[in-house]
LUMDREN-424227 format. One record per residue (C-alpha): residue in one letter; x, y, z; residue number from 1. Coordinates in Angstrom, 3 decimals. Each point is the difference from the previous one (the first is absolute). Example, Ala and Ser with C-alpha at 12.3 -4.5 7.8 and 13.67 -1.06 7.14 Angstrom:
2
node drenvo A	u 12.300	v -4.500	w 7.800	vexza 1
node drenvo S	u 1.370	v 3.440	w -0.660	vexza 2
//
This chain:
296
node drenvo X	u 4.485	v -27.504	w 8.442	vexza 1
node drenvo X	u 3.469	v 1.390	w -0.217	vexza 2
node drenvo X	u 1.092	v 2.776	w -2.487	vexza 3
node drenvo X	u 2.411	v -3.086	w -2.212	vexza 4
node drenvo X	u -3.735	v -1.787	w -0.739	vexza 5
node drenvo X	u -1.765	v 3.081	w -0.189	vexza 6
node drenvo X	u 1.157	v 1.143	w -3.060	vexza 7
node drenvo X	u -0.816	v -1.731	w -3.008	vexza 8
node drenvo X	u 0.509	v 0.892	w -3.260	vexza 9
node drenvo X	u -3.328	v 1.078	w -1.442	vexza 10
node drenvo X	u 0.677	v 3.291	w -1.099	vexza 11
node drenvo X	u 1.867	v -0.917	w -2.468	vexza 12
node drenvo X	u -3.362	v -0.858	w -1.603	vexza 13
node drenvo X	u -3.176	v 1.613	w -1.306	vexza 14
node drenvo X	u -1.400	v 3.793	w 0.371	vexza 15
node drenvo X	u 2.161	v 0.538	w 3.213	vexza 16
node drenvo X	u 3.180	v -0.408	w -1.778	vexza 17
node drenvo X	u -1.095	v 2.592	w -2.693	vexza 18
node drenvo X	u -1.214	v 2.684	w 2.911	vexza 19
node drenvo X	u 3.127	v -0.540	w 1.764	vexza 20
node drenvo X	u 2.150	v 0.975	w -2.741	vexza 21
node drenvo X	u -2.228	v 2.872	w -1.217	vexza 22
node drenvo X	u 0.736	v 1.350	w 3.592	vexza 23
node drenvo X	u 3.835	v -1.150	w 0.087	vexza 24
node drenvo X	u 0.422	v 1.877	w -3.744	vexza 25
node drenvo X	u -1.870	v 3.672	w 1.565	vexza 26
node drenvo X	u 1.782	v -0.829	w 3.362	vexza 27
node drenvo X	u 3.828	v -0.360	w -2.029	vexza 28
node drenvo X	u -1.150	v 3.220	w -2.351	vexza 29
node drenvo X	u -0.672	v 1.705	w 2.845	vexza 30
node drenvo X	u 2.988	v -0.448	w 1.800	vexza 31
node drenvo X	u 2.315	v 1.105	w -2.847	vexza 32
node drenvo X	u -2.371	v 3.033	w -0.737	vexza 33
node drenvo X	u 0.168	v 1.392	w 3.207	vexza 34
node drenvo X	u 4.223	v -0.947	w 0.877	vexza 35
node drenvo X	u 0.041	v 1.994	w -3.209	vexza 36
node drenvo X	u -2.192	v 3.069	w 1.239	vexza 37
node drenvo X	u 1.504	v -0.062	w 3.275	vexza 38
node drenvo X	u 2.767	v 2.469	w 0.979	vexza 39
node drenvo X	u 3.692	v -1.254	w -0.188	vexza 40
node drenvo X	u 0.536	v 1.671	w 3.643	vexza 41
node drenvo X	u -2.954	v -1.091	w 1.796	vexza 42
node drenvo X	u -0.087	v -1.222	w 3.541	vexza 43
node drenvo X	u -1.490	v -4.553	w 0.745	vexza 44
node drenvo X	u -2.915	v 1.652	w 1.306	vexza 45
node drenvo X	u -0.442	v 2.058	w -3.057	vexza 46
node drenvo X	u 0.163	v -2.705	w -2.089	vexza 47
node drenvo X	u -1.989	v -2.366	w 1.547	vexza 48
node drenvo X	u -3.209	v 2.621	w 0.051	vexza 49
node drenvo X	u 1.069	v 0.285	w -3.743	vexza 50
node drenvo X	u -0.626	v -3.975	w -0.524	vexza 51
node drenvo X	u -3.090	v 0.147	w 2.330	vexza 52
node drenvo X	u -2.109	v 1.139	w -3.360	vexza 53
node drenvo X	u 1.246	v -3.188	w -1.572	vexza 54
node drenvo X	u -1.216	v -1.959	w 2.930	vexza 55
node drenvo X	u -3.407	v 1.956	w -0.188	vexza 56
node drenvo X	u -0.213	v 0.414	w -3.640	vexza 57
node drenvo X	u 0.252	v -3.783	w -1.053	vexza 58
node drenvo X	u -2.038	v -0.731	w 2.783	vexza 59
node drenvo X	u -2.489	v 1.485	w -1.733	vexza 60
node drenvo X	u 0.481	v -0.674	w -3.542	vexza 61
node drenvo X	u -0.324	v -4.104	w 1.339	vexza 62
node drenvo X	u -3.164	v 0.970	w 1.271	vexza 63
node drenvo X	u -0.588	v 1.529	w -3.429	vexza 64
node drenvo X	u 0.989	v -3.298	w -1.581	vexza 65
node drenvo X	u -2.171	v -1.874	w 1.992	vexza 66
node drenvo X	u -3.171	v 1.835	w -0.920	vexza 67
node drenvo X	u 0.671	v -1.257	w -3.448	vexza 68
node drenvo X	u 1.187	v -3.848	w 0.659	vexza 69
node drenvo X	u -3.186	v 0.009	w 3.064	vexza 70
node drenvo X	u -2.535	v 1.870	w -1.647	vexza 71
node drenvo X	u -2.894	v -1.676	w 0.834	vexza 72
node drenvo X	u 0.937	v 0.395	w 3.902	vexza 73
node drenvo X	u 1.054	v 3.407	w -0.291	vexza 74
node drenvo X	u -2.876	v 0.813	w -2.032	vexza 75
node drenvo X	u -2.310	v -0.725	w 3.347	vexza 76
node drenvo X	u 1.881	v 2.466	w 2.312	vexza 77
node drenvo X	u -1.806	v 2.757	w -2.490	vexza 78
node drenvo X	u -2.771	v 0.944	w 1.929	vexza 79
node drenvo X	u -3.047	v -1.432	w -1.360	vexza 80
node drenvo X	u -2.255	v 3.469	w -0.978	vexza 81
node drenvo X	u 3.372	v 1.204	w -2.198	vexza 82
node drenvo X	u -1.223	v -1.248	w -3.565	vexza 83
node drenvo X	u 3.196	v -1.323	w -2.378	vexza 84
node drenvo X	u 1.664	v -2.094	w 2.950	vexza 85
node drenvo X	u 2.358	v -2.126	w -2.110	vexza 86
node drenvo X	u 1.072	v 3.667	w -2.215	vexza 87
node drenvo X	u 0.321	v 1.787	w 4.031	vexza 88
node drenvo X	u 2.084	v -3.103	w 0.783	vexza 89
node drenvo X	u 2.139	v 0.178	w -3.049	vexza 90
node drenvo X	u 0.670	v 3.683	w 0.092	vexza 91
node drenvo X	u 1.233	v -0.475	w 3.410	vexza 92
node drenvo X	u 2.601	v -2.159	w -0.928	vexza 93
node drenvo X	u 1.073	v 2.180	w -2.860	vexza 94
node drenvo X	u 0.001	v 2.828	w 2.109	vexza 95
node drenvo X	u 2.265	v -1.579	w 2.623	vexza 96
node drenvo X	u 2.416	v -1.074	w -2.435	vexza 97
node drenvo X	u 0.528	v 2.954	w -1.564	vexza 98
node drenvo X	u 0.444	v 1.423	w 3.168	vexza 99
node drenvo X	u 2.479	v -1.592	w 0.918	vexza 100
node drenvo X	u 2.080	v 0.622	w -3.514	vexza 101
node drenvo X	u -1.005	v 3.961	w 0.323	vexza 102
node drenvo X	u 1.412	v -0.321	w 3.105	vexza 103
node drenvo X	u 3.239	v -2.159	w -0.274	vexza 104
node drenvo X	u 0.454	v 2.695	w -2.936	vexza 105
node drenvo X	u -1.001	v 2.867	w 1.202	vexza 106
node drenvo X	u -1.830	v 0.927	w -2.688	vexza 107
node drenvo X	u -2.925	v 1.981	w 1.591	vexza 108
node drenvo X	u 0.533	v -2.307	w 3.004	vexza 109
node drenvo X	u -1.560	v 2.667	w 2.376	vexza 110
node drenvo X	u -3.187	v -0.206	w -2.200	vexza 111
node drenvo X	u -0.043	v -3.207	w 0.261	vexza 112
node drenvo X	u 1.056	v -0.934	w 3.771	vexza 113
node drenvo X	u -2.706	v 3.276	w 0.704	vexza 114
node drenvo X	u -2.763	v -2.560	w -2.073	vexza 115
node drenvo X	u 1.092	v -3.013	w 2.130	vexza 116
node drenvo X	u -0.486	v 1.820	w 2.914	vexza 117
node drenvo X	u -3.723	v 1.363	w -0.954	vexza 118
node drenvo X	u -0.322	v -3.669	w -1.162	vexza 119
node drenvo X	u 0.649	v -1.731	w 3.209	vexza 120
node drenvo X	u -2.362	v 2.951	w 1.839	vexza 121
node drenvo X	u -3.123	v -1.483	w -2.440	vexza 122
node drenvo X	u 1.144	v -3.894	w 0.632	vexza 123
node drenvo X	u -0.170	v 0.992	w 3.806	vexza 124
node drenvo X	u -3.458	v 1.939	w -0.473	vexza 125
node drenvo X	u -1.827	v -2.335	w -2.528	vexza 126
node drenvo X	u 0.897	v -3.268	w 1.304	vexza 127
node drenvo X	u 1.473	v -0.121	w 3.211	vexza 128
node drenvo X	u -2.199	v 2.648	w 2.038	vexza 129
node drenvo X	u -3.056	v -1.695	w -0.717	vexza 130
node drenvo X	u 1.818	v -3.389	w 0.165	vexza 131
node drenvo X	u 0.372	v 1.277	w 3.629	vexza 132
node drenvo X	u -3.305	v 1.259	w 0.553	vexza 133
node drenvo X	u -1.187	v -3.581	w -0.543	vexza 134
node drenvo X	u 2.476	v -1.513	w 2.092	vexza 135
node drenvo X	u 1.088	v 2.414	w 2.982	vexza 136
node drenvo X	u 0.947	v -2.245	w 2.323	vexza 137
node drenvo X	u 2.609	v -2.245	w -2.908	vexza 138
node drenvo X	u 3.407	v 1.543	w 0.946	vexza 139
node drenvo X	u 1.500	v -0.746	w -3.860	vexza 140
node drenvo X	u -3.022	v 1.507	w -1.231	vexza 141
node drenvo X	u 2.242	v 2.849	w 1.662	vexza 142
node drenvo X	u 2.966	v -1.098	w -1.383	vexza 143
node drenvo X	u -0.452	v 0.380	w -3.230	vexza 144
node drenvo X	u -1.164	v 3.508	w 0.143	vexza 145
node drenvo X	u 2.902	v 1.059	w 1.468	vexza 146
node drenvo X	u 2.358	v -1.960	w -2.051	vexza 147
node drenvo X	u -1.147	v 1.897	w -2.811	vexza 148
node drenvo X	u 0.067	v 3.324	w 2.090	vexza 149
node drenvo X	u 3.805	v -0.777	w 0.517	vexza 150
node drenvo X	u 0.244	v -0.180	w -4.006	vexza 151
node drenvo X	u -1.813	v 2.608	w -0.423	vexza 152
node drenvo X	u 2.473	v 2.125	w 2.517	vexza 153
node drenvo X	u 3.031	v -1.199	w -1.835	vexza 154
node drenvo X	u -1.429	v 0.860	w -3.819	vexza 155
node drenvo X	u -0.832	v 3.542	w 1.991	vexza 156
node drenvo X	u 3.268	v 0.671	w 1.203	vexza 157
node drenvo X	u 1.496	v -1.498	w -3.021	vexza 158
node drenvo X	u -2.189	v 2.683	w -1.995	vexza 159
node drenvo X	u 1.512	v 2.565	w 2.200	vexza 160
node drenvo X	u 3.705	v -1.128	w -0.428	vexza 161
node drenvo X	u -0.053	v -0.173	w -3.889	vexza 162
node drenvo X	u -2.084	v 3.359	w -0.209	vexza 163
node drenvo X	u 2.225	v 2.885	w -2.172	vexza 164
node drenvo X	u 1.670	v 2.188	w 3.006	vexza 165
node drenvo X	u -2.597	v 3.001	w -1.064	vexza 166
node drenvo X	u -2.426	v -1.734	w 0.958	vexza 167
node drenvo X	u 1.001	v -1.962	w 3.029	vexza 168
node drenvo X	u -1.155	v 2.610	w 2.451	vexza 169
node drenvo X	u -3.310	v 0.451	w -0.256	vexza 170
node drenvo X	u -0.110	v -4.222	w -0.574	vexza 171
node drenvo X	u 1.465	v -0.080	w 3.031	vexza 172
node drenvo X	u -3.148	v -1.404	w 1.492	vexza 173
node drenvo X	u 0.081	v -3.097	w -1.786	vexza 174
node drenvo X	u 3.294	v -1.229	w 1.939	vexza 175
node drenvo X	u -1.750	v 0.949	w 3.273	vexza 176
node drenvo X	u -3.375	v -1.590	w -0.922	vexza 177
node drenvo X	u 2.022	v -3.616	w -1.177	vexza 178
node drenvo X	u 2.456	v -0.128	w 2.953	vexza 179
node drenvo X	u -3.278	v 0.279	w 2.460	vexza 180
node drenvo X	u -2.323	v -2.472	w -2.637	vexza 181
node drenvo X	u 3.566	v -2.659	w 0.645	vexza 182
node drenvo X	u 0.652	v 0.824	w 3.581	vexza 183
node drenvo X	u -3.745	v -0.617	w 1.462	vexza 184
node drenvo X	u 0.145	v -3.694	w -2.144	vexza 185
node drenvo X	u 3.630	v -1.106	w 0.994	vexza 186
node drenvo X	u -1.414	v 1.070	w 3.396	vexza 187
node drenvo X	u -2.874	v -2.138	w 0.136	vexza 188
node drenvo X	u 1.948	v -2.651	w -2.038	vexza 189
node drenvo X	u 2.367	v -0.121	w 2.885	vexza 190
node drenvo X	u -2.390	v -0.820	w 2.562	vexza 191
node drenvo X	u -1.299	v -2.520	w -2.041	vexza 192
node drenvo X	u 3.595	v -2.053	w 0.354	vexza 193
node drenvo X	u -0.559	v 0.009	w 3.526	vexza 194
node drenvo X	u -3.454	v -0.935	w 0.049	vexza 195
node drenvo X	u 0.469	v -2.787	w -2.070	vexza 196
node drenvo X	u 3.215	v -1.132	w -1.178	vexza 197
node drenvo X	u -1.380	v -3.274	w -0.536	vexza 198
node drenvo X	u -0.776	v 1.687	w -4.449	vexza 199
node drenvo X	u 2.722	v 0.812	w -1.676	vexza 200
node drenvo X	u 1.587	v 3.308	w 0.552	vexza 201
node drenvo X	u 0.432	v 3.526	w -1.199	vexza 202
node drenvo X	u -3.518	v 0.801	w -1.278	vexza 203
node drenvo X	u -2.956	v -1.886	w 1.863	vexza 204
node drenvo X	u -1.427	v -2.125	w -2.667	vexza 205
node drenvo X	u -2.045	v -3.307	w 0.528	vexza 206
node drenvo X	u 3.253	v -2.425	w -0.769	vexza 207
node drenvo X	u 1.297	v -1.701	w 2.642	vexza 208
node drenvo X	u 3.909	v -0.622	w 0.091	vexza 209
node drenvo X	u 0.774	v -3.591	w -0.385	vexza 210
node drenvo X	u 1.769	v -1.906	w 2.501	vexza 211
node drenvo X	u 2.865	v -0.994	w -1.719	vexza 212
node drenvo X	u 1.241	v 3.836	w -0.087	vexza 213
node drenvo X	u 2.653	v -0.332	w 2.969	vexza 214
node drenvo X	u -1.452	v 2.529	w 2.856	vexza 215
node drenvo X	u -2.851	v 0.779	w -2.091	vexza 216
node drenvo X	u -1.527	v 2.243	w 3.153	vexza 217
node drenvo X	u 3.394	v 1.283	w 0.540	vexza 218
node drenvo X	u -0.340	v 1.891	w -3.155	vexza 219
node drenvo X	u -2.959	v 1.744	w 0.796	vexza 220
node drenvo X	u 1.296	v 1.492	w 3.129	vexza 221
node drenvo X	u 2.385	v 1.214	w -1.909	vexza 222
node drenvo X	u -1.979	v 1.545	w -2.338	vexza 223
node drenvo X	u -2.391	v 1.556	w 2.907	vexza 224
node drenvo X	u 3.412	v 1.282	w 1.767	vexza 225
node drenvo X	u 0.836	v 1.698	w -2.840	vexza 226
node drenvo X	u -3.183	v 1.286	w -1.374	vexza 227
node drenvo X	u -1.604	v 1.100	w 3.100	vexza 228
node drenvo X	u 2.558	v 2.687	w 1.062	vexza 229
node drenvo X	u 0.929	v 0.491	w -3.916	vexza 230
node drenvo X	u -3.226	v 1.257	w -0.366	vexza 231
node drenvo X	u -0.508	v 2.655	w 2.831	vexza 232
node drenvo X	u 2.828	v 1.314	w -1.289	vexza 233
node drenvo X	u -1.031	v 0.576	w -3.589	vexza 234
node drenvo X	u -3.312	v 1.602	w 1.439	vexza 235
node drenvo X	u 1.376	v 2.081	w 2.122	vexza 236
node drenvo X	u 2.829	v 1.071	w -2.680	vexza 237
node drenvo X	u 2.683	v -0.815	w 2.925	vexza 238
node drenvo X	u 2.716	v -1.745	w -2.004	vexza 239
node drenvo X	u -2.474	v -0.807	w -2.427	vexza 240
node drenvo X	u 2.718	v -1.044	w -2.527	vexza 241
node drenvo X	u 1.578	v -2.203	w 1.626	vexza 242
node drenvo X	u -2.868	v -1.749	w 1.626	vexza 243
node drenvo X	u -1.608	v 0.016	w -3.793	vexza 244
node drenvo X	u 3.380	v -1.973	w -1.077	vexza 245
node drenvo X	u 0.069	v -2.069	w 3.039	vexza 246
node drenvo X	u -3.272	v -1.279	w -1.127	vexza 247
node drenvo X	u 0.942	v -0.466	w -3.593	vexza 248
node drenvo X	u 2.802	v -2.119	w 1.041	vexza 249
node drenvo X	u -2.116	v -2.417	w 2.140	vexza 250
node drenvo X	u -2.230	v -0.724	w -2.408	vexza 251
node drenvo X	u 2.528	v -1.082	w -2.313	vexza 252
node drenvo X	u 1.482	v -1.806	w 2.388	vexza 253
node drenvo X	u -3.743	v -1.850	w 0.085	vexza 254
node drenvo X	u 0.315	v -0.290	w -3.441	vexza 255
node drenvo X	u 3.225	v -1.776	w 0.285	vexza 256
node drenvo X	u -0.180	v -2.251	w 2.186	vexza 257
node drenvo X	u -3.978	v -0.679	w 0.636	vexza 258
node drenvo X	u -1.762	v 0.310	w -3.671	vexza 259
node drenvo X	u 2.366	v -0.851	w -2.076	vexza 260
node drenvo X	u 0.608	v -3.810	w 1.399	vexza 261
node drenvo X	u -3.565	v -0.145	w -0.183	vexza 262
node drenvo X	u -0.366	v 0.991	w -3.292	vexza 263
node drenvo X	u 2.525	v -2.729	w -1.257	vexza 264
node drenvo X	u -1.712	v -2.423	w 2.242	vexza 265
node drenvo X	u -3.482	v 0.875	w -1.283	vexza 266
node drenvo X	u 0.576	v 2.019	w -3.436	vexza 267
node drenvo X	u -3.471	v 1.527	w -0.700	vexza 268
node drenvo X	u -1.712	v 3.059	w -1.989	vexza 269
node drenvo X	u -2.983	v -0.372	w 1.677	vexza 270
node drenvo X	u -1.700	v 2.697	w 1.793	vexza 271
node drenvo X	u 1.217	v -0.279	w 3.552	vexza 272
node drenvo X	u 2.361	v -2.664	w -1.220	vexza 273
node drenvo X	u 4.056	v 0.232	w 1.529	vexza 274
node drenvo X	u 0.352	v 2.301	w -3.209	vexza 275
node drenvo X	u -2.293	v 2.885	w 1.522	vexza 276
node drenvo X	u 1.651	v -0.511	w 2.939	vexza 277
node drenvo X	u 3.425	v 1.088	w -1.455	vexza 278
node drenvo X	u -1.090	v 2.573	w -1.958	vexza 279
node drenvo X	u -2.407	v 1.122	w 2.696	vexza 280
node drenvo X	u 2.632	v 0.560	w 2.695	vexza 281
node drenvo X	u 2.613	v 1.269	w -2.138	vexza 282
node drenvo X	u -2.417	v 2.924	w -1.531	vexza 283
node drenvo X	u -0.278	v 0.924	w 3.448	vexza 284
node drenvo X	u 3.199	v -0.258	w 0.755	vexza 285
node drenvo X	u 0.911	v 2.311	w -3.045	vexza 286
node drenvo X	u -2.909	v 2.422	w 1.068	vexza 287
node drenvo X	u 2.429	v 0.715	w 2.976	vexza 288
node drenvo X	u 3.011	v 0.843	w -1.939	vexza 289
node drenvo X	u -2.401	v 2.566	w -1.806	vexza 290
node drenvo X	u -1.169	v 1.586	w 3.054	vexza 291
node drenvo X	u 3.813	v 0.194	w 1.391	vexza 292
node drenvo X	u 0.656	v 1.672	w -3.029	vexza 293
node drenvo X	u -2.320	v 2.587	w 0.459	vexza 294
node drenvo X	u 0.584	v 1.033	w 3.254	vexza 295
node drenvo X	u 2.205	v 2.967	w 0.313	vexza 296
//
């Protein structure tokens, strides 16, 4: 199948079209908040960590959007001994939308990137430890863990970055905690690429990249090239910024030219549909940005 018969034009159609343009209207928004907010003076790579808490931010708030349009899905990832699923579910989504606005505004956004990081610490301890447990020898059983750790180290170094100058020394920690949380899963995520570049690239997840994406394995050994020494450096703090934006910039490159065909060619809102996909790679990708901008 080549890309020209690939893409058809169903998202024009149904819930999909609806998500899409919740996400396009907070991904415009964004943008102009932030150009707005952003220094007349400041240097490309200044700017671009500047837009990375678009690219993280909305890539939330879809996630947000989804736990309302998929409830009863979502509603099972609650673990089962939590009573209230479908209100746990819901609040979720609230809270990740407003999230994102508190933080495209910056209206308590440290609060509120501080609460996303605490968030993703809980997801990682109540459902994907003991998903683990259960499953220790499933590598995305490891994946998922850590792709939450790396959100979790952006919203930590984000908390850091937006904290009032008083109090930005003794938070110092959190920038230090969230580059290590992002460097040891971009680590392990570049591996991964090598491993098996057969599933699509940038974070390890169990979709495969489809044929008709011209040197589909190509693209994850592009991703492991860059994420692999991108990494070390961040963990090590050894040009930790640029390495951080090095690996911000590949995974919108991913987004570009990988997810995005196939989310034309297979428009979905499912979970783990092309949709995820997108948003999944470019939170991570934004999570970067964050911890570049935290490193001093």
């Amino acid at each position: 199948m080549d890309i020209a018969s690939a893409v058809r034009p169903a998202w024009l159609t149904g819930s999909s079209l609806w998500l899409n343009l919740g996400a396009l209207g907070l991904f415009v928004f964004g943008i102009v908040v932030v150009t707005k907010k952003t220094a007349p003076h400041s240097t490309g790579a200044d700017r671009l960590i500047r837009l990375g808490r678009v690219f993280y931010t909305v890539s939330l708030a879809f996630f947000g959007m989804q736990h309302f349009a998929l409830i009863e899905i979502v509603r099972q990832a609650v673990p089962e001994w939590m009573p209230g699923r479908t209100f746990w579910a819901y609040f979720v989504g609230a809270a990740l939308i407003a999230a994102c606005l508190s933080i495209l505004t910056e209206i308590k956004g440290d609060i509120a990137a501080l609460l996303l990081g605490v968030m993703f610490i809980l997801f990682v301890l109540m459902i994907f430890v003991p998903n683990l447990v259960e499953n220790p020898h499933d590598r995305f059983a490891i994946s998922n863990p850590l792709r939450d750790l790396s959100l979790c180290g952006g919203a930590l170094c984000l908390a850091w970055t937006m904290s009032p100058p008083g109090r930005q020394e003794r938070m110092r920690w959190l920038a230090v905690v969230g580059r290590s949380f992002f460097a040891v899963a971009i680590l392990y995520f570049g591996v991964e690429q090598f491993l098996h570049p057969e599933f699509a690239p940038g974070v390890p997840l169990e979709l495969q990249t489809p044929a008709w994406i011209p040197g589909h394995v190509a693209w994850a050994w592009f991703a492991g090239i860059v994420l692999v020494p991108a990494g070390l450096c961040i963990l090590i703090n050894k040009g930790a910024r640029w390495a951080a934006i090095a690996v911000g910039i590949a995974y919108l490159v991913l987004v570009a030219f990988v997810y995005m065909p196939m989310e034309f060619a297979h428009p979905s809102i499912e979970i783990s549909g092309e949709l995820d996909y997108v948003a999944d790679t470019l939170a991570v990708g934004g999570a970067a940005f964050l911890v570049a901008g935290a490193v001093k």
